[in-house]
C-alpha positions as CSV (number, residue, x, y, z in Angstrom):
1,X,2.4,10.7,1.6
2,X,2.4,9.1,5.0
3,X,4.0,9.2,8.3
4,X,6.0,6.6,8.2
5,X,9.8,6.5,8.1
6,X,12.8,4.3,8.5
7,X,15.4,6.2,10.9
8,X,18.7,4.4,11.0
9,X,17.2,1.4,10.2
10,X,14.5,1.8,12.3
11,X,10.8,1.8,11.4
12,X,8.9,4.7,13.1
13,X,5.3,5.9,12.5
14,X,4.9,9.7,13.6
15,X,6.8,9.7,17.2
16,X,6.7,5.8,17.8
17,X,9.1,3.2,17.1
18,X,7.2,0.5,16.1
19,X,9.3,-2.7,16.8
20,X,8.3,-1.3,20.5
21,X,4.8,-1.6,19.8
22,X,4.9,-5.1,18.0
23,X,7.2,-6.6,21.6
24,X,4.4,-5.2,23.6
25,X,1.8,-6.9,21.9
26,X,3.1,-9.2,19.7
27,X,2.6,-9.9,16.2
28,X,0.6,-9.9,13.5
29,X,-0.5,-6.7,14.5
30,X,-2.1,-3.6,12.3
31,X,-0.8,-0.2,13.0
32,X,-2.5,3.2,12.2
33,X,-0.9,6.7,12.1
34,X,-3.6,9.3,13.1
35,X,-2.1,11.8,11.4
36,X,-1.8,10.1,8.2
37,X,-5.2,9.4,8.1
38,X,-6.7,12.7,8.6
39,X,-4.4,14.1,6.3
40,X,-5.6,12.4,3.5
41,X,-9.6,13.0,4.5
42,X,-8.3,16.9,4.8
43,X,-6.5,16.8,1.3
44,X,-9.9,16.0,-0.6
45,X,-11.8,17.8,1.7
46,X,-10.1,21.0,0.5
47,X,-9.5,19.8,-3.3
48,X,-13.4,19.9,-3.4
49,X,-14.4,22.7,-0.9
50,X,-15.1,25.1,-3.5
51,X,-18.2,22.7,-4.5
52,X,-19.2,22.8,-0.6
53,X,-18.7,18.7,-1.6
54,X,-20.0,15.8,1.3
55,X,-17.2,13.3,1.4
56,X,-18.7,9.7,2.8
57,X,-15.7,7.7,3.8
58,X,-16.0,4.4,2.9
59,X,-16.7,2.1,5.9
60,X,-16.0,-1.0,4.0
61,X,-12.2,-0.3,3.7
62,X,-11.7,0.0,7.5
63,X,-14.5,0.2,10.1
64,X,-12.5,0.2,13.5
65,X,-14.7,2.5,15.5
66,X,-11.4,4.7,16.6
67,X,-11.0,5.0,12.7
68,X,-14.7,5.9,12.2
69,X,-14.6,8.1,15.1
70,X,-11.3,10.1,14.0
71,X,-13.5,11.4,10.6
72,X,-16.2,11.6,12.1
73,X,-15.2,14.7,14.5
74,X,-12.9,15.9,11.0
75,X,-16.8,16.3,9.7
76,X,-16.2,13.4,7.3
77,X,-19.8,11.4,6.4
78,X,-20.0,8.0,5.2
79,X,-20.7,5.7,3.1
80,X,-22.4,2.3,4.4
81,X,-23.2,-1.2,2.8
82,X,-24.3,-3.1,5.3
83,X,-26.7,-2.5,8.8
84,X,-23.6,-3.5,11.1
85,X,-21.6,-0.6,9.1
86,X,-24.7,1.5,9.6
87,X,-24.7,1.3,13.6
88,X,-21.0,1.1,13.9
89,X,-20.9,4.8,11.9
90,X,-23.4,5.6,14.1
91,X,-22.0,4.5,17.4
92,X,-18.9,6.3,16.6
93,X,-21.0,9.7,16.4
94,X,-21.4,10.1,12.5
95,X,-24.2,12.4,11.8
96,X,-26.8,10.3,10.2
97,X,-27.9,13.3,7.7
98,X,-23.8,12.7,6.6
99,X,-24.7,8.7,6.2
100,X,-25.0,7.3,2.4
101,X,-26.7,3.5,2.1
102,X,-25.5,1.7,-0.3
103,X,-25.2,-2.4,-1.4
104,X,-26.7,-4.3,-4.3
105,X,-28.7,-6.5,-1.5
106,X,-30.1,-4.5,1.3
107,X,-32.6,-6.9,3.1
108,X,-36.0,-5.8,4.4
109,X,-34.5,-5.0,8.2
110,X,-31.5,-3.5,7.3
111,X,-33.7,-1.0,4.4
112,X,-35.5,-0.4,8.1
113,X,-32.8,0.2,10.1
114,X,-31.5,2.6,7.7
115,X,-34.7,4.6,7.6
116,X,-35.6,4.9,11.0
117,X,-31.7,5.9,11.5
118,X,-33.0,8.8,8.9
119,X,-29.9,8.3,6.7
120,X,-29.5,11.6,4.4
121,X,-29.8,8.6,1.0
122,X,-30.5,5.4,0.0
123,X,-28.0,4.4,-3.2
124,X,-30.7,2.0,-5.1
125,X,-29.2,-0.7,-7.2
126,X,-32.5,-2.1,-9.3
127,X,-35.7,-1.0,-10.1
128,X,-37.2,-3.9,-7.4
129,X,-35.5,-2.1,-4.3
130,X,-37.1,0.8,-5.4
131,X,-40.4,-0.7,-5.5
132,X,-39.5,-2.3,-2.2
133,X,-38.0,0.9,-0.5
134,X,-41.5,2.8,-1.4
135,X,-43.4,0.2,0.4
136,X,-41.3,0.3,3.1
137,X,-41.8,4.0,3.3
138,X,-45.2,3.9,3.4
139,X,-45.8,1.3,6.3
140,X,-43.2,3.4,8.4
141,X,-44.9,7.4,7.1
142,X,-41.3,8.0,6.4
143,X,-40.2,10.2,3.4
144,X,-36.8,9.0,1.9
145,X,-34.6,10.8,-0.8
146,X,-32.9,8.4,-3.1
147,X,-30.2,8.4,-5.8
148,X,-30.1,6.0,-8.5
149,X,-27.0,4.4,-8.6
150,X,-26.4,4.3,-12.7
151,X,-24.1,1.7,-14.2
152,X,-22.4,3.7,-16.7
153,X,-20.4,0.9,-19.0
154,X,-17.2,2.6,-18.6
155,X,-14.1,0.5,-18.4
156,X,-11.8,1.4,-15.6
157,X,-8.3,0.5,-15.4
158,X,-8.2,-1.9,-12.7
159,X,-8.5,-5.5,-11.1
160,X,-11.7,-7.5,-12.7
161,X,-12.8,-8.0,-9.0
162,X,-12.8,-4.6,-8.5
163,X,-14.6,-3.0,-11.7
164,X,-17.8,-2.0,-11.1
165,X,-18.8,0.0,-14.6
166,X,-19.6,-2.4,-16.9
167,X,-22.4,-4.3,-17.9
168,X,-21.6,-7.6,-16.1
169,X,-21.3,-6.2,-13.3
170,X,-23.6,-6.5,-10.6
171,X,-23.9,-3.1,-9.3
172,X,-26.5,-0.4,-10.9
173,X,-28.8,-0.2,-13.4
174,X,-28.2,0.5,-17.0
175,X,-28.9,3.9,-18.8
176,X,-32.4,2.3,-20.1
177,X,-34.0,1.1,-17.2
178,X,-32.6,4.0,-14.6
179,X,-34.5,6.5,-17.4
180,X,-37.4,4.5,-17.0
181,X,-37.4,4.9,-13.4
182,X,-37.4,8.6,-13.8
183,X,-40.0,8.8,-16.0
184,X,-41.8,6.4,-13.5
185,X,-41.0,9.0,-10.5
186,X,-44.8,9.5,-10.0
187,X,-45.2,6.0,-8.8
188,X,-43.1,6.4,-5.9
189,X,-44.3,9.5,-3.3
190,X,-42.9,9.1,-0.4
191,X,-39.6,8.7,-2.3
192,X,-37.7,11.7,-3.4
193,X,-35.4,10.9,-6.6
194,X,-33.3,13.3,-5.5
195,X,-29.8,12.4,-7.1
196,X,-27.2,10.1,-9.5
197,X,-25.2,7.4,-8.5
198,X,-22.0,6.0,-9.3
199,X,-19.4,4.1,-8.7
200,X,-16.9,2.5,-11.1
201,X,-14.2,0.4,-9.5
202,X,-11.4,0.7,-7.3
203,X,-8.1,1.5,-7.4
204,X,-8.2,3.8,-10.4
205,X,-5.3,6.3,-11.2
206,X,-6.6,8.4,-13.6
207,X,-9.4,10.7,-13.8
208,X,-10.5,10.0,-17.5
209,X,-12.7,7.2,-16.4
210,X,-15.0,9.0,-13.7
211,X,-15.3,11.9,-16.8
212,X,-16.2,9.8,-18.7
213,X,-18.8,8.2,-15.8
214,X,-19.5,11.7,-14.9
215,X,-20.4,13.5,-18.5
216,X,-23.0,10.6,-18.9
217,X,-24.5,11.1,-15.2
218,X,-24.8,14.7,-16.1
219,X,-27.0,13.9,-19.8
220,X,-29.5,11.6,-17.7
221,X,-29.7,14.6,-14.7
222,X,-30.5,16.9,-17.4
223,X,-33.3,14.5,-19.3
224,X,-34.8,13.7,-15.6
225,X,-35.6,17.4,-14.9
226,X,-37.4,17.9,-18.2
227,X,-39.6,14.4,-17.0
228,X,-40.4,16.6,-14.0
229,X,-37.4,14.8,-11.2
230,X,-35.8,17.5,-8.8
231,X,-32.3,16.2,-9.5
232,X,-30.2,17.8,-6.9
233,X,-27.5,15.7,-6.3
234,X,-24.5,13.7,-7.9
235,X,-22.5,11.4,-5.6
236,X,-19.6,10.4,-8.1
237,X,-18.8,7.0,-5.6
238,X,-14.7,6.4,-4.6
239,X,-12.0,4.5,-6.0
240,X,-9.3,6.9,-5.8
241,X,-5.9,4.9,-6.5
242,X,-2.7,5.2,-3.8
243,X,0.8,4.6,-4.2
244,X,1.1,1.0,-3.0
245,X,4.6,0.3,-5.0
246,X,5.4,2.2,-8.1
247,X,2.0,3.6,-9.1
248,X,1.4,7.3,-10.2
249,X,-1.4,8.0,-9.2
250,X,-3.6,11.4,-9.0
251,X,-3.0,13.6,-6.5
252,X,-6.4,14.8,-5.0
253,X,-6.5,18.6,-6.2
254,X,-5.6,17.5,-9.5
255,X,-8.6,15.3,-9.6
256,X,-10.6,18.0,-8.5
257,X,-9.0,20.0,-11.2
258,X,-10.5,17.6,-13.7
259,X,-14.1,17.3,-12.3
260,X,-15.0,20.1,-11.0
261,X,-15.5,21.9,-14.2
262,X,-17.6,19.0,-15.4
263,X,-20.6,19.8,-13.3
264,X,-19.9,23.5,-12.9
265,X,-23.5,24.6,-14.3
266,X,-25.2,21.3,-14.0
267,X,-26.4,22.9,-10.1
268,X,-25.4,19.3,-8.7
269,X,-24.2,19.3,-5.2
270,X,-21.6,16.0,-5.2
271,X,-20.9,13.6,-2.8
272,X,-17.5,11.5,-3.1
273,X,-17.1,7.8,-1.3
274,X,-13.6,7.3,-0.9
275,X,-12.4,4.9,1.4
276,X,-8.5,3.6,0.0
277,X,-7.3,7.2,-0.8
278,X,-8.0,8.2,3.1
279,X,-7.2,5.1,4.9
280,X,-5.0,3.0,2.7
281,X,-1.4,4.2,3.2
282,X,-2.4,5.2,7.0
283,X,-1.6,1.7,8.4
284,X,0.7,-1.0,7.9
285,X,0.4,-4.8,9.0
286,X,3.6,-6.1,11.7
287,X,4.8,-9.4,11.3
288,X,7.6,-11.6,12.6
289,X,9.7,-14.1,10.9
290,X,8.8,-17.9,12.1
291,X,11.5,-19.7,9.9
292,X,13.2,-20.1,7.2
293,X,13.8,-22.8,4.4
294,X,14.9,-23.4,1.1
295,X,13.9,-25.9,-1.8
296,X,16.8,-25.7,-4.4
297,X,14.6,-23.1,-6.4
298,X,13.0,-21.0,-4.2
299,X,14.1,-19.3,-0.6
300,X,11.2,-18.6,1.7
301,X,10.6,-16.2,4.6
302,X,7.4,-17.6,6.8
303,X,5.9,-15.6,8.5
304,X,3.2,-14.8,11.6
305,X,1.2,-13.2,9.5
306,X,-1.4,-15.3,6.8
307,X,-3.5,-14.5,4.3
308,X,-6.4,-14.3,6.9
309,X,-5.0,-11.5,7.8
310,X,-4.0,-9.7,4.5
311,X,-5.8,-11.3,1.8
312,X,-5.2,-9.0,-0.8
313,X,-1.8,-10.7,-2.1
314,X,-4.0,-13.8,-2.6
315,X,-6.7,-12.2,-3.9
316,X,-5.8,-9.6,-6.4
317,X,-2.1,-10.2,-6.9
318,X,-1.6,-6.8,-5.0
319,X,1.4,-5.5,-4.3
320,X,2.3,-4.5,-0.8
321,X,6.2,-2.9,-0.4
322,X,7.4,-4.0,2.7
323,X,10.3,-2.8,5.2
324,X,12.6,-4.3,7.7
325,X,13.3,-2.8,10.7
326,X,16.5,-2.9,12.4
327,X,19.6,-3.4,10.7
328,X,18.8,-3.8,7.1
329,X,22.0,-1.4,6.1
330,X,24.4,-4.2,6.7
331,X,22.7,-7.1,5.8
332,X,23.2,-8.1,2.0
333,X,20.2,-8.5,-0.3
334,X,18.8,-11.9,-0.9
335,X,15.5,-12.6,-3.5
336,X,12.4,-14.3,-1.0
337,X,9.0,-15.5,-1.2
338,X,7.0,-14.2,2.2
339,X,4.9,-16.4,2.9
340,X,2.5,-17.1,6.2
341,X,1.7,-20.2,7.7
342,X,-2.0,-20.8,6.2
343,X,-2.8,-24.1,4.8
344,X,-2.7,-22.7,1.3
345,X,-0.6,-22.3,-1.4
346,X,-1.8,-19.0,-2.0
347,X,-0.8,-17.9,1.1
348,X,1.4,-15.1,0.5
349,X,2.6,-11.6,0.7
350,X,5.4,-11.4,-1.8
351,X,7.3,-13.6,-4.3
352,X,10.8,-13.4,-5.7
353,X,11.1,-10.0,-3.4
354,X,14.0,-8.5,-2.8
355,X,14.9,-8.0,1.0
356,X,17.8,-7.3,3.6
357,X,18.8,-10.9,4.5
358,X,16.0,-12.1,7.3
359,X,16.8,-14.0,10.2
360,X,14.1,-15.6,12.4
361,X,12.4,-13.0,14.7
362,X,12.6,-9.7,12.2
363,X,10.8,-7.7,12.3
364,X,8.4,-6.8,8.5
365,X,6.1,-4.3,7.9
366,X,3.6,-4.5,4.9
367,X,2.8,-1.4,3.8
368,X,-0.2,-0.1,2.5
369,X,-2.5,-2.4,4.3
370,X,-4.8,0.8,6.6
371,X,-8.1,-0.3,3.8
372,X,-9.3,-3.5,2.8
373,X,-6.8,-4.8,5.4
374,X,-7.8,-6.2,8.8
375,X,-11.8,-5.2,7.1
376,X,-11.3,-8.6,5.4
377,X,-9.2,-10.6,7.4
378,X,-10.9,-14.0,9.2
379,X,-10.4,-17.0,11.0
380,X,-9.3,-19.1,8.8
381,X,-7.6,-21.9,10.0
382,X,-8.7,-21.4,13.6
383,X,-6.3,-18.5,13.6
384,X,-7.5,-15.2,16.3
385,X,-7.3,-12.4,14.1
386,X,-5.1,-9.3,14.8
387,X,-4.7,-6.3,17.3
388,X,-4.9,-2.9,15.8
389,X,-3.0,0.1,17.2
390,X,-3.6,3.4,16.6
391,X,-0.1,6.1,17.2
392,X,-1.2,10.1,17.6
393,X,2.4,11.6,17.9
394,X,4.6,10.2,20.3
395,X,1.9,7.9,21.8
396,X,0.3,4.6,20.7
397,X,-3.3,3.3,21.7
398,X,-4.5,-0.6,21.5
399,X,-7.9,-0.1,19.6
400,X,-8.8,-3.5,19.4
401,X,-7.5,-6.2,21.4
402,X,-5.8,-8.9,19.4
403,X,-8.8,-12.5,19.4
404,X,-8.4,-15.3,21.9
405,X,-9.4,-19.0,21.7
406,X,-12.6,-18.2,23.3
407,X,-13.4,-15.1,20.9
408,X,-12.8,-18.4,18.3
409,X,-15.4,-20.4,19.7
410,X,-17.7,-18.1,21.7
411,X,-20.5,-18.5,19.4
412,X,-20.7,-22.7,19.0
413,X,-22.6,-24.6,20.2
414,X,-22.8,-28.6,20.6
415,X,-26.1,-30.3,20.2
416,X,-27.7,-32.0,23.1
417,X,-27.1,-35.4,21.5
418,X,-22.7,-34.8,21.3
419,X,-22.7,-33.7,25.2
């Protein structure tokens, strides 16, 4: 669920119409509901309270410091993959011992960073970081518990770009060689193998996959205690599917439902990473209509808004629903690619849709779009990148100002010999 509605036509998010919003700032622009957003941390937060679960939102899916700083006074932690995430969660209050570290390629200053910062883990992705994060310890006299992130060769029902489980993939180690750290544990004192990773994709609607991820987790915590490892810990990663169009997806007590009783008696505390489920369906993306044309076969809507901004159509084929505001209910209903300006032919945001009949100047909103949205959007083709607005009731808030030419160019440089 979210907190936006259509009222007589109307778009409104909480107590804000949001066509008055997009003509005081223009367009593209993203919009968060507040409420929405904390919702969704609240719902897992009590589906797992009985475990006395950590939930690490996932910074990666939307990092705007208003954002980070919303969960963080909701007590949520988070999860990190990068240094900037790490100082941003920081900046916005986070309490470090609440801060998980993942990536597959932390570099030496960001693995210091992280421990000087006294992050509560370190997710390790391959025997090598280990060996690196131990001697990284030991020049610093720092004591660091980890959790091996384990690569569990379950198949998740999701995009290939966003499947994480299986043997190809770059992320984790495989059954043989995490065991073999274990085993090794001795070799590492100022590390403390304190817990199991994993993480199997995105986007996943059922909860069969992380059992499956989970009961084999479970098996190797059991085998490291015997080798003498205080296992304490199992941080089951995110990927939590939404509704983006006609999906089904789980709600978050009955996930709990289904996992909880898997590690019941295995003394585990668990840590979740979601990042989608929280933030996905709390914003959507406001764009105008530029023009509009016709080839014989196709009838386009272009857009303000390109695949710079949302690249998930381009990307993944996702599906994004999308609403008119302002007098759909007497318009009839014509089939249109949305497209955006971009110098691409993959720039798009729907194909063959079905929509109100558009006029230049209405007024879209992409749904869906609050994770993975303006988190990946760019410059391409010299284009400034959004504004993002976040509405708390009946009130709206700029929380970050839409890019200027200068912001484009602030960092170039010509060398003395093209002055």
């Amino acid at each position: 669920m979210h907190r936006f509605a259509l009222k007589k036509g109307r778009l409104w998010c909480e107590g804000v119409a949001v066509d008055r919003v997009a003509d005081a700032l223009g367009t593209p622009l993203y919009l968060y509901s507040f409420q929405t957003l904390l919702d969704h941390y609240r719902k897992l937060e009590k589906a797992f309270s009985s475990a006395g679960a950590l939930i690490c939102f996932a910074v990666k899916a939307n990092g705007n410091l208003a954002i980070l700083k919303a969960l963080a006074q909701a007590g949520s932690g988070f999860d990190v993959v990068s240094g900037g995430e790490l100082r941003k969660a920081l900046l916005a209050g986070a309490a470090p011992q609440k801060i998980v570290y993942a990536s597959v390629g932390k570099t030496d200053r960001e693995i210091e960073l992280a421990l000087r910062s006294r992050v509560l883990f370190f997710n390790v992705e391959s025997a090598m970081e280990l060996e690196v994060l131990e001697a990284a310890c030991r020049r610093l006299k720092r004591r660091q518990r980890v959790c091996l992130r384990l690569n569990p060769g379950v198949q998740a029902d999701t995009h290939a770009y966003i499947s994480t489980g299986q043997p190809a993939s770059k992320f984790g180690m495989g059954l043989s060689t995490v065991e073999s750290l274990f085993k090794r544990h001795r070799e590492f004192p100022h590390l403390d193998l304190a817990g199991i990773h994993l993480h199997i994709g995105s986007q996943i609607l059922e909860a069969a996959p992380f059992a499956a991820a989970i009961a084999k987790a479970i098996g190797l915590a059991k085998k490291a205690r015997r080798w003498g490892v205080a296992i304490r810990y199992l941080n089951i990663g995110g990927g939590l599917g939404i509704v983006y169009h006609r999906e089904t997806p789980q709600t978050a007590q009955a996930f709990a439902s289904r996992i909880l009783p898997l590690i019941k008696n295995s003394s585990l505390k668990l840590i979740l990473e979601p990042g989608r489920f929280i933030a996905g369906n709390s914003g959507v993306l406001l764009t105008r209509v530029v023009t509009l044309k016709e080839n014989g076969r196709k009838r386009f809507a272009v857009v303000d808004a390109g695949m710079n901004d949302l690249i998930r159509p381009s990307l993944y084929g996702a599906y994004h629903e999308m609403v008119l505001s302002g007098g759909a209910a007497r318009r009839p209903r014509l089939r249109y690619d949305v497209v955006g300006p971009v110098c691409e032919s993959g720039d798009f945001f729907a194909k063959d849709r079905l929509l109100p009949r558009l006029t230049r100047g209405d007024l879209l909103a992409i749904l869906g779009a609050g994770a993975y949205g303006f988190a990946m959007s760019s410059n391409y083709n010299a284009r400034p990148r959004a504004a993002e607005v976040m509405v708390r009731g009946r009130r709206w808030f700029v929380i970050r100002r839409r890019e200027t030419f200068q912001d484009l160019v602030r960092g170039e440089r010509l060398p003395p010999f093209l002055q």
